[in-house]
N, C-alpha and C positions, 0 to 999 in steps of 0.2 A: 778909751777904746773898748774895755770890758764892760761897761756899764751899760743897764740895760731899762725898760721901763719895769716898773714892778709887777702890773699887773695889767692888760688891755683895758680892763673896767676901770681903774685907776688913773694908768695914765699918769703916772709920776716917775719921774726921772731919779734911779738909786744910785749911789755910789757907796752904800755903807757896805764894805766888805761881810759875805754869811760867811768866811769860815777861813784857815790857812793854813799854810805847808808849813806841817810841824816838823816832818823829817825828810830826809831826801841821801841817799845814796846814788853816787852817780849825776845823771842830767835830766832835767826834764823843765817843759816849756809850755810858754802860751800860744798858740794856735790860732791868727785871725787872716781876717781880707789879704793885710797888707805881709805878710807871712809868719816864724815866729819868733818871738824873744824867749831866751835865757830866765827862770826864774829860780832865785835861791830859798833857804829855808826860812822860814820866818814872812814870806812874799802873802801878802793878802790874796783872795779867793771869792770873786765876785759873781753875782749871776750870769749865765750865759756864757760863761769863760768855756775855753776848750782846750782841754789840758793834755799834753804829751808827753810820757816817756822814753827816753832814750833803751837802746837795748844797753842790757848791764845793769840797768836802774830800777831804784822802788823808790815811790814816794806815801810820804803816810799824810792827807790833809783832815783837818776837825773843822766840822763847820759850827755856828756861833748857837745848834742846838745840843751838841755835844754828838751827833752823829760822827765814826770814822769810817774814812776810806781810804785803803789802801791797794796802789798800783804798782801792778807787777811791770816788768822790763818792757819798750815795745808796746804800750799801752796807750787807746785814747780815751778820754773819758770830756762830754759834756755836760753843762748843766742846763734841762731845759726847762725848768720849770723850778723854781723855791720859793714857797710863799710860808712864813715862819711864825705864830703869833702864841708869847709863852703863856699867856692867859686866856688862850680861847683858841682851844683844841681844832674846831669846828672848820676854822682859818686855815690851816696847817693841809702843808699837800707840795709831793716833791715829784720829780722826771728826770733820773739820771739817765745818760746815753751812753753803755761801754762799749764804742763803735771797734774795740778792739785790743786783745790780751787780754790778762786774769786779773780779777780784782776779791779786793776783803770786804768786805761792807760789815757795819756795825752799827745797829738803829740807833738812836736818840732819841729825843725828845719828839723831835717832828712825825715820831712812829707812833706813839704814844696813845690812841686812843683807839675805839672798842673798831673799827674799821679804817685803818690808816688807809690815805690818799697816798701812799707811797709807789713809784714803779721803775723798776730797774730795767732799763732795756739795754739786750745782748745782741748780737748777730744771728742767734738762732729762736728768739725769742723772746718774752716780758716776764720780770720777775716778779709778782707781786710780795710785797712784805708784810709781815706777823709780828712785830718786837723781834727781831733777827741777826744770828751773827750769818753771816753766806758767801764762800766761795763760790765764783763763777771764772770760766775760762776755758780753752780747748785742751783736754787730753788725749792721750795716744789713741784711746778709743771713738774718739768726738768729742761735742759739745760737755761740760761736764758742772753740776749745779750740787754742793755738799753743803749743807745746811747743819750749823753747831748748834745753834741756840734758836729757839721760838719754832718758827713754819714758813713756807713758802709753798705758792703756785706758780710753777711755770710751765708757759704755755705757747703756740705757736700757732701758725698755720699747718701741723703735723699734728694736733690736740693738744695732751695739758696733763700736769700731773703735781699732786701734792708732794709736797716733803716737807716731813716732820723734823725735829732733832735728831743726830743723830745718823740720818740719813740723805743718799745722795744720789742723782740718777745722771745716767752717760745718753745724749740723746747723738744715736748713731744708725746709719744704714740700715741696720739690723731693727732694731727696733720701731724705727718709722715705720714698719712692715705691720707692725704688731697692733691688734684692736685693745688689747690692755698696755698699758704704761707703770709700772706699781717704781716706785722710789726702793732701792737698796742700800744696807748697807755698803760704804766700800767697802775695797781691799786696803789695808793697812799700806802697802807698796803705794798703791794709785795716791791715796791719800795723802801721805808725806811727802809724794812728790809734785801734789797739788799747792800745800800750803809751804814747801820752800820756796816756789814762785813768789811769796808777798811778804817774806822773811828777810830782814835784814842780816846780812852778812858777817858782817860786825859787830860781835859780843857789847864790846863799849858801845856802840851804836843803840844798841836796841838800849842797853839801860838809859842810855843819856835821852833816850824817848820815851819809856815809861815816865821818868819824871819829868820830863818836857809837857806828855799830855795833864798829867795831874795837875801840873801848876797853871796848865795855861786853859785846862776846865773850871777851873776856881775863876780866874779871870773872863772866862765864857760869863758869867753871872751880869758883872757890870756890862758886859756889850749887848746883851739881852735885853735890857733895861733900854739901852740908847738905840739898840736895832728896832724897837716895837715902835720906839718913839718918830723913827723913819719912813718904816714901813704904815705905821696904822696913825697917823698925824691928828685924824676926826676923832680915834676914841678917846674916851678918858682912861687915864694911865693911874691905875690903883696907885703904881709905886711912888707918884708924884704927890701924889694925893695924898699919903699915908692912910691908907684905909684899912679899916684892920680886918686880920688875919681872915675872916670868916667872907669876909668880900671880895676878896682877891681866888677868882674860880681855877686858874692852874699854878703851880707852881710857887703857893704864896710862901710856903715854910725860906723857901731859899733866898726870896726876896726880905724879909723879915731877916734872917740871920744878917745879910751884907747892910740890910738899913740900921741894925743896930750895931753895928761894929763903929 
């Protein structure tokens, strides 16, 4: 029911899951034609899927490039576009949909080169991505975009405005008005009350999720290897190959460390 073609140019039918629900407090679900099912932690994460949370809920999912994302309560989130290739940057290019509530985003691998294909779309807007950690969702003031790590352009049919580290912008009534847009710092209030929306509630919780993702990014390694092999069938695959170190153009160190273990 989830599975999608990989590419129109392609035209191959996928079923290798890109990524999965590594934590989940609360409820949250798959989203199709025929309505939606229940999905629990550990649930694979396929293209084109349409993810919902329940109110009360967070879910944190890792896709198979070590990107995370996590959704606040009340939350939907699409996937319209993943195309993943760990050896050839060039490939790589993603289209998430947050048609609704606050999300975490945390780049990966698929962000990874000098002009990422990456774009986050929100309700009031597209995010473009930098190597980025980024809160997005509506605060008491409006629309609101806090960017921790790397940069972001977000932009609309209202203009468009950078944000650096560091910094975050409320895209509201007031402002729409305005021919400048400049990205601010928040307020410490706004702010904390931004990033408890995507925060687990439960102390054991969150530990039992740091080491959940640790462990199961180590295991990201091996599915990278069999997701290339799915998605890119025509090329040749270094890691099959063994071809050494200086041949292999992304990612060869890591491939090297699990082929010699």
């Amino acid at each position: 029911m989830y599975a999608a073609l990989v590419t129109e140019g392609h035209a191959q039918k996928n079923t290798y899951p890109i990524g999965e629900l590594i934590a989940l407090e609360g409820k949250a679900y798959y989203v199709g034609d025929h309505g939606k099912s229940e999905i629990k932690t550990g649930a694979p994460i396929y293209f084109n899927s349409n993810i919902q949370t329940a109110p009360g809920a967070k879910a944190l999912i890792l896709f198979i490039d070590d990107t995370e994302i996590t959704l606040a309560e009340d939350s939907t989130m699409t996937i319209d576009e993943y195309v993943f290739d760990p050896y050839d940057p060039a490939e790589n290019t993603a289209k998430f949909n947050f048609l609704k509530g606050a999300f975490l985003w945390t780049s990966g691998m698929i962000s990874k080169k000098d002009n990422p294909d990456v774009t986050l779309e929100t309700s009031r807007g597209s995010i473009g991505i930098r190597g980025t950690t980024v809160w997005g969702g509506q605060t008491d003031g409006g629309y609101g975009v806090f960017v921790a790590d790397g940069a972001v352009n977000f932009s609309g049919n209202w203009g468009g405005v950078d944000i650096p580290a560091g910094k975050g912008f409320i895209l509201s009534e007031d402002n729409l008005a305005k021919d400048t847009k400049d990205a601010n710092t928040w307020k410490k209030p706004i702010l904390d009350k931004a990033l408890r929306t995507i925060t687990f509630t439960s102390p054991l919780l969150q530990k039992q999720t740091q080491h959940r993702l640790k462990d199961k990014k180590k295991q990201n390694i091996a599915k990278r290897h069999d997701y290339r092999g799915q998605m890119f069938p025509y090329k040749e695959n270094p890691f099959q190959k063994r071809l050494k170190a200086q041949d292999d153009k992304f990612f060869s160190d890591e491939f090297e460390e699990m082929r010699n273990k």
